[in-house]
C-alpha positions in Angstrom: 27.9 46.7 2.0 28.6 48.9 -1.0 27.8 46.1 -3.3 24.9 46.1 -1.5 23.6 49.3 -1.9 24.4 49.6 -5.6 22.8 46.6 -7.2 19.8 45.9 -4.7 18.3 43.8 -7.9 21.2 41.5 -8.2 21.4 40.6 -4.4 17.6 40.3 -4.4 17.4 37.9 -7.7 20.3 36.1 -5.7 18.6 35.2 -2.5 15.9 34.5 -4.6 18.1 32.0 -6.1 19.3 30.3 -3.3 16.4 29.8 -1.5 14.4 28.4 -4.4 17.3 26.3 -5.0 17.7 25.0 -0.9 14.2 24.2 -1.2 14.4 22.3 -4.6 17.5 20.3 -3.5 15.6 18.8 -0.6 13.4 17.0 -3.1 9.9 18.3 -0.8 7.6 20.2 -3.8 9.9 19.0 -6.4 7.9 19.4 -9.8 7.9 16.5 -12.6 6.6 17.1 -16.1 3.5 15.1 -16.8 4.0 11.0 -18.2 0.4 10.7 -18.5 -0.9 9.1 -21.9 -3.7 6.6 -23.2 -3.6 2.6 -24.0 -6.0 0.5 -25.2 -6.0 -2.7 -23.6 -5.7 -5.6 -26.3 -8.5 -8.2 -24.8 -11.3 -5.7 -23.4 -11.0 -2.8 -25.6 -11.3 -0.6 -22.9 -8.8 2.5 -22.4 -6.8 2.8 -19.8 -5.2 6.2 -18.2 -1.4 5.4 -17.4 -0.3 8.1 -15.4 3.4 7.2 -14.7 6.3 5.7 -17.0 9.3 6.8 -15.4 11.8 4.2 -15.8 12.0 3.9 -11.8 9.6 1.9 -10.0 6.6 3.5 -9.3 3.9 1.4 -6.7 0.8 2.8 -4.9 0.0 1.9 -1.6 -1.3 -1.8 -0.5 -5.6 -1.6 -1.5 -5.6 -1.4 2.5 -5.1 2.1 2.1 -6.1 5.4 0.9 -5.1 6.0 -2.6 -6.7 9.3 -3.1 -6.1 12.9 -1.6 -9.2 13.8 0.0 -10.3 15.9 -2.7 -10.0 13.2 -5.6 -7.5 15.0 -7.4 -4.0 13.3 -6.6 -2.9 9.5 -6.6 -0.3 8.9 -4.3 2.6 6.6 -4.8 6.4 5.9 -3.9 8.7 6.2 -6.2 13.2 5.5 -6.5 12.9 8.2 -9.2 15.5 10.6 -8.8 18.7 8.3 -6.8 17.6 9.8 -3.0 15.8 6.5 -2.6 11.8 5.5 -2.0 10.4 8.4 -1.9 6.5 10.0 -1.9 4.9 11.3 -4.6 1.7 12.1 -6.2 0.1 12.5 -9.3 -2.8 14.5 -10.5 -5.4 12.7 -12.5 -6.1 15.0 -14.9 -3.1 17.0 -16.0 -0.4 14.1 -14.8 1.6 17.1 -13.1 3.6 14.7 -10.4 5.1 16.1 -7.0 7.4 14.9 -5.4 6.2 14.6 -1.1 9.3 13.6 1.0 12.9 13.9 0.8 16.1 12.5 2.8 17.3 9.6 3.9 15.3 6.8 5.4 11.9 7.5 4.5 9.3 4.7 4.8 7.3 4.4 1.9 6.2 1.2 3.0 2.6 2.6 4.8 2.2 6.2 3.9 -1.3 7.4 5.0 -3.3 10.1 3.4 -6.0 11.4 5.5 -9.2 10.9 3.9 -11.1 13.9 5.4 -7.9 16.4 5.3 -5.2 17.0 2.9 -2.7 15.8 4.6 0.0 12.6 4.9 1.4 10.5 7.5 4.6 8.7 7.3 7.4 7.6 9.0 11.0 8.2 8.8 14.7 7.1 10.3 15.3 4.9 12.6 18.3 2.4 12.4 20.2 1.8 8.5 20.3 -0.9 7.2 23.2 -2.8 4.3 26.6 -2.4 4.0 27.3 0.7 4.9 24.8 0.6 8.0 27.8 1.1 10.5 29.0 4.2 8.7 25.7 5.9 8.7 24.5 8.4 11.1 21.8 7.4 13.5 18.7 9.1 13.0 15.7 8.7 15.2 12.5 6.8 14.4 9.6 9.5 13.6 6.0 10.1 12.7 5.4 13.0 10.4 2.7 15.4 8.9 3.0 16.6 5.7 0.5 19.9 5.0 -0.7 19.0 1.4 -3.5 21.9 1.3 0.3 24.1 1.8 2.4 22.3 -0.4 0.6 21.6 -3.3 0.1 25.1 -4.2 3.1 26.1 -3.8 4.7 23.1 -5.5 2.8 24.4 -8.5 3.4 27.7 -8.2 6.8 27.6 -7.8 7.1 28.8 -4.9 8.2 26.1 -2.7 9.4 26.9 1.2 11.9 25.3 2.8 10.5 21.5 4.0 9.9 22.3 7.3 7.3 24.8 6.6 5.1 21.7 5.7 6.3 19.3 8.1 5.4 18.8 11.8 6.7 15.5 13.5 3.9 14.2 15.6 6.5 12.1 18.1 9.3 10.1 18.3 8.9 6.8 18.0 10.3 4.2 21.3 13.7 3.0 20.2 12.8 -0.2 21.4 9.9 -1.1 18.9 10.2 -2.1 15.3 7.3 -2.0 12.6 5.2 -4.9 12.0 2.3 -4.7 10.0 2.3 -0.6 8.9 0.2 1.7 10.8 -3.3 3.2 9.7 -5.0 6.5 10.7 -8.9 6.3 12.2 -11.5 7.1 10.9 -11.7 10.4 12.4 -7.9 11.2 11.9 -7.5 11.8 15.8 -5.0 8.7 16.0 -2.7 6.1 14.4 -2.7 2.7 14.8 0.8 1.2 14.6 2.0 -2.6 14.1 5.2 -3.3 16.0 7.5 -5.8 17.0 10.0 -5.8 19.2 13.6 -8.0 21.0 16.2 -9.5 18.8 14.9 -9.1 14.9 14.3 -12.2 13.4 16.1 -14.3 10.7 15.5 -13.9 7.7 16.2 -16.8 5.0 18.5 -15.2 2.4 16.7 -15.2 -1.3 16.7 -17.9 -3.4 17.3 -18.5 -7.0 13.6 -19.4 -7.3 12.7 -16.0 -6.8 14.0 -14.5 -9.7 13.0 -15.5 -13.5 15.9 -17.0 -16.3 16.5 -13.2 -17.1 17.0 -12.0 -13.7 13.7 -10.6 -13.0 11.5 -10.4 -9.7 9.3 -13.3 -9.2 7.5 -12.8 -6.4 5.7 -15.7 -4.3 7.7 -18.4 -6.2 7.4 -20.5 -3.3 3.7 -19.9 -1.9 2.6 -21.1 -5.9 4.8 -23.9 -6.0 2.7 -27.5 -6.3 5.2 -29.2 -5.3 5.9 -28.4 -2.0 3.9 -30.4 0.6 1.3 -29.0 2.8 2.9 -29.9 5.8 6.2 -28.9 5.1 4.6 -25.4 3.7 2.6 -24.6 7.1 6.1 -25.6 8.8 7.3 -22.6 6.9 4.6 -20.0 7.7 4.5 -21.0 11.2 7.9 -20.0 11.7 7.7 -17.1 9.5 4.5 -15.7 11.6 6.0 -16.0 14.7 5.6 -13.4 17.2 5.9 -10.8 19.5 3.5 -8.8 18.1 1.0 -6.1 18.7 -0.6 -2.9 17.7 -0.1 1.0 19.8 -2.3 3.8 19.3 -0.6 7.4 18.6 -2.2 10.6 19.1 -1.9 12.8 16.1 -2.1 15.8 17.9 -0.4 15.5 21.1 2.0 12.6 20.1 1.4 10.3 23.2 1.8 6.6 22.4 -0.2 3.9 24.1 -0.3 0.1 23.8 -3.7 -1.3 22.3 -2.9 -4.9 22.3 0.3 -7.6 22.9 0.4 -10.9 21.3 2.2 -14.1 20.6 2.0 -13.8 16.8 4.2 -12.0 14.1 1.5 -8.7 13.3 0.2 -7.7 10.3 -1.5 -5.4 7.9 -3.1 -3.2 10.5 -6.1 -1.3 9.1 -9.1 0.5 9.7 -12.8 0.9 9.3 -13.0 4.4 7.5 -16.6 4.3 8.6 -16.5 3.5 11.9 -13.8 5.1 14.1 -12.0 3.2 17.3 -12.3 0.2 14.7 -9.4 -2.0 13.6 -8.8 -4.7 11.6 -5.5 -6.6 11.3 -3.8 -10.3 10.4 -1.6 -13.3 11.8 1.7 -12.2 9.0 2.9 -15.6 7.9 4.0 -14.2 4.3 1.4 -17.3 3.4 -1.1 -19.4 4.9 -2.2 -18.9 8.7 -4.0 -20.6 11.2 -6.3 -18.0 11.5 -5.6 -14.7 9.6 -8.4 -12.1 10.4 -8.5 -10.6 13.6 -10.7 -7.2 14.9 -10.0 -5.3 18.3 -10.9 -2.1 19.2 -8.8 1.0 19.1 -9.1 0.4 23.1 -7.9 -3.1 23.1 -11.4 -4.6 23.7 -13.3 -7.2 21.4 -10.4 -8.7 20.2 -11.8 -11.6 18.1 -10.9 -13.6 15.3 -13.0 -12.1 11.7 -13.9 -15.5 9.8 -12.9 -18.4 11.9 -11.5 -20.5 9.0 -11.3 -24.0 8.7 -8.2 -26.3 8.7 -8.3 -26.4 4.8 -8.5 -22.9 3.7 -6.1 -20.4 2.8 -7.2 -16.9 3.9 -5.9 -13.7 2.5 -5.4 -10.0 1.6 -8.2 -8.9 3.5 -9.5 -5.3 2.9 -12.7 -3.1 4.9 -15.4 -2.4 2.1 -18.0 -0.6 4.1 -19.1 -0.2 7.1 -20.0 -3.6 8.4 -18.0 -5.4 5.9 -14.3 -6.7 4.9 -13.6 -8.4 1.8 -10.8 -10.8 1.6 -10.2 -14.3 -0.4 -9.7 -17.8 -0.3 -7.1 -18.7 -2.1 -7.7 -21.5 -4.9 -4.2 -21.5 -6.6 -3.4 -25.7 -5.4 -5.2 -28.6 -6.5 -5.8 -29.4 -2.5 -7.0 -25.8 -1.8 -9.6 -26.6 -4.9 -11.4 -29.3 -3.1 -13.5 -26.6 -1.2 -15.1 -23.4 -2.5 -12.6 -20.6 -2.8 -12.9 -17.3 -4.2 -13.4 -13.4 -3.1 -15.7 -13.5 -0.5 -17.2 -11.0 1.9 -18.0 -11.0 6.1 -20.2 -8.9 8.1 -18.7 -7.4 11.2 -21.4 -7.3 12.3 -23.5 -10.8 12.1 -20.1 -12.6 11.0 -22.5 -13.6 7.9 -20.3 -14.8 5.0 -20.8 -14.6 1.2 -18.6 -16.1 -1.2 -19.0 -13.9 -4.6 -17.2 -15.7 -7.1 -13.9 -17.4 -8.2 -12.3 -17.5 -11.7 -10.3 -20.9 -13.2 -7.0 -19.9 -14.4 -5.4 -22.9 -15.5 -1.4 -22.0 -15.6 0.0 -25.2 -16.4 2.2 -27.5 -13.9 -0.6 -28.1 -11.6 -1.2 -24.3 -10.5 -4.3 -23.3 -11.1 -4.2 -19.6 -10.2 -7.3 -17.9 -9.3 -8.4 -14.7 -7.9 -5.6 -13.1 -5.4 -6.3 -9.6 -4.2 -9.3 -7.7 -4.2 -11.1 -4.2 -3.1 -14.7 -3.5 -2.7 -16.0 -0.3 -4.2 -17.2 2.5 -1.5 -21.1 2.0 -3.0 -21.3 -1.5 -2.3 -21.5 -2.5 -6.3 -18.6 -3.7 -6.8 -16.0 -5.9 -6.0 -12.6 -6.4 -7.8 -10.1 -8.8 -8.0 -7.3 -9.6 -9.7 -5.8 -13.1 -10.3 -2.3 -14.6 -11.2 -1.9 -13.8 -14.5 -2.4 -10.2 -13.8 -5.7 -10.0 -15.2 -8.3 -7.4 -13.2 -12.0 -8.8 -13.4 -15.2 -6.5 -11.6 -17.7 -8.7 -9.6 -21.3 -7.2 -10.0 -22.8 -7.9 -5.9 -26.0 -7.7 -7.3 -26.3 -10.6 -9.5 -22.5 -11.8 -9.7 -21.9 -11.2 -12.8 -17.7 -11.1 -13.3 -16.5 -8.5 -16.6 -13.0 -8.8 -17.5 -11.7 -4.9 -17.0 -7.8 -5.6 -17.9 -5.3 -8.1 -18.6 -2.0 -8.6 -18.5 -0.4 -6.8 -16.0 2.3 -9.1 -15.3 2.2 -9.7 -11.2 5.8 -8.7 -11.3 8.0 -7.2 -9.8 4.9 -6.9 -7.7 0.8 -7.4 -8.0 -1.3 -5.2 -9.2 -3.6 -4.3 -5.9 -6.4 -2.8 -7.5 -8.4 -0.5 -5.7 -11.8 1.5 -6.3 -11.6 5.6 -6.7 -13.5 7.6 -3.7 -16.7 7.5 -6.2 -16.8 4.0 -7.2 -16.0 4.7 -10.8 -12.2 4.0 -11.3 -9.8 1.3 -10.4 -6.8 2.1 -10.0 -3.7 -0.5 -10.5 0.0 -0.9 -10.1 1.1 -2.7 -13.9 4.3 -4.6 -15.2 3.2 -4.3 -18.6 5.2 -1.8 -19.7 8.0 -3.1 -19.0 7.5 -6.7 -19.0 7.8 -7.2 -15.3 11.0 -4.8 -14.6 9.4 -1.7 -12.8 5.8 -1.2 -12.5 3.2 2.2 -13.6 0.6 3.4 -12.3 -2.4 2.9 -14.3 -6.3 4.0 -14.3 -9.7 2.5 -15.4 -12.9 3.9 -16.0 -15.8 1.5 -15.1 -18.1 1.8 -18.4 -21.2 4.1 -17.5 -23.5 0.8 -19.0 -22.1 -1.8 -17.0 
């Protein structure tokens, strides 16, 4: 007490100390000097903005979901930077000041959902561990969170940073007894989630294969969906057991946490997303980590009008479908085998509405050994201009929906250790990608284009 009263400054600066250190030790506000800098890119001569080069892995989230904070200035991403694990982060545009969202153990990075009317981010966290030292890890339980970023931000670049809870509220706990399937998605009017699950004895797994790693030891993803060799049948043996169900889709309450079942089916769910123009609207897939049956499926956030979104014939691969307005989703038909190529493939578009179909254009990609590549994943732009897509050799192309004209944007972003998922910025002008370039396929960056005002 006497120390006390003598040197009031020094036990202030202390506390100061220590709180400001708590708070930076939990990772939630955590500050990161700006990696922003300019490329050219070598075929189009157009610059690109790469906003991350961290040696950790940096990927945005699948072109399903928000990319942008609601007022255009931060990217979000998930990150292993800084040995606590996947973690959230975002990055301003502009400056390339990064911040650092979520801290502790468990957190799922996988689907983290930025509101797109309010600054603020869903995720989930906990549940059961998983490896070698599962057994010896505490059990946590399974939780959906929201993360105040009209609080946080500010603070996280003023320095003044509160402890994590002043930023946090957990929405509910999540039933023991269901597992995710699919990532959940907020509505369009941010009143609810909608969550994929699964649930009984997990499935198995088939352990990884040589083929899914290059001579050097690299990622190589989809190895075995590209492979020519492989015969059809034995192929859709594959994805039917790999798309095997139970599945189905709940709807949370964001503000009161209650949890209610929307639908129940006998397949393995997937990619659960949502009209951000219409609310009570969802779209989802049959997951067969290939080709399905039928992939697209809409229900309503009531379980009604569950139907199946292009009814696809026998001989078409359907995939990575994504909403692009109101009334539309865009999604492709794959045209990477020389069967697939014997009928028309390419991005195409649907109308929810009249189920009218539009194919908008394919690229040929010959990449020797009878694969002949293709577009693979594509976003429409918010304006209904554009469409992009990007195809196996990690080239991004723009599609002009008025006439069809295709412009090479970028090239050579690798497709590895992941694929580039482009996706448009709020206004239509940007795309914004995940890249391997950098690193030639190790880790990927986070990387931005301007669309060319004359284009």
């Amino acid at each position: 007490m006497r120390f006390l009263r003598r040197f009031p400054l020094i036990v202030a600066a202390l506390a100061f100390t220590l709180t400001a250190t708590a708070a930076e030790s939990s990772g939630v506000g955590q500050r990161f000097p700006s990696e922003k800098r300019m490329m050219t890119d070598k075929v189009t001569g157009l610059p690109i903005t790469v906003l991350t080069t961290d040696p950790a892995n940096d990927a945005k989230p699948y072109q399903t979901h928000t990319t942008w904070t609601a007022d255009g200035q931060w990217i979000i991403f998930r990150s292993d930077r800084g040995g606590s694990g996947s973690q959230a982060f975002i990055v301003n545009e502009k400056s390339g000041d990064i911040l650092q969202l979520t801290a502790g153990p468990r957190t799922g990075t996988g689907s983290l959902n930025l509101g797109h009317k309010s600054m603020r981010l869903f995720y989930m966290r906990g549940g059961p561990a998983f490896g070698p030292r599962a057994a010896e890890e505490p059990a946590l339980p399974r939780e959906l969170v929201e993360l105040d970023l009209a609080k946080l931000i500010p603070d996280a670049m003023a320095g003044t940073v509160k402890e994590a809870s002043a930023y946090e509220r957990v929405v509910c706990v999540l039933p023991a007894e269901l597992r995710d399937s699919g990532g959940f998605a907020l509505d369009a009017d941010e009143s609810c989630a909608y969550w994929g699950v699964t649930w009984g004895p997990p499935p198995a797994r088939p352990a990884p294969t040589h083929a899914n790693r290059t001579s050097d030891g690299r990622s190589q993803v989809d190895s075995k969906n590209t492979d020519p060799k492989e015969e059809r049948a034995a192929a859709r043996e594959r994805f039917a057991n790999a798309g095997k169900g139970p599945g189905g889709i709940r709807r949370i309450d964001l503000k009161t946490g209650e949890i209610t079942k929307v639908i129940d089916l006998d397949i393995r769910m997937g990619h659960v997303q949502t009209n951000l123009w219409v609310p009570g609207e969802i779209i989802y897939c049959h997951e067969t980590t290939g080709d399905a049956p039928q992939r697209m499926w809409t229900v309503r956030g009531d379980g009604t009008g569950n139907r199946p979104l292009y009814v696809e014939t026998p001989d078409e691969w359907v995939t990575h479908e994504t909403v692009a307005g109101p009334d539309e989703v865009m999604f492709n038909i794959m045209g990477h085998l020389p069967y697939l190529r014997e009928h028309p493939t390419g991005v195409a578009v649907i109308n929810l509405r009249t189920n009218a179909m539009k194919l908008l254009g394919q690229v040929e990609e010959n990449m020797g050994q009878g694969r002949l590549g293709g577009f693979w994943h594509c976003n429409g732009s918010p304006d209904g201009r554009w469409a992009v897509a990007d195809n196996f050799s990690g080239n991004v192309t723009l599609i002009d929906r008025r006439n069809g004209q295709q412009r090479l944007l970028t090239t050579d972003h690798k497709m590895r250790p992941d694929h580039t998922h482009p996706i448009f910025s709020p206004d239509s002008k940007r795309v914004a990608i995940q890249s391997g370039q950098l690193t030639d396929g190790k880790s990927l960056d986070l990387m931005v284009i301007d669309i060319p005002a004359g284009w």
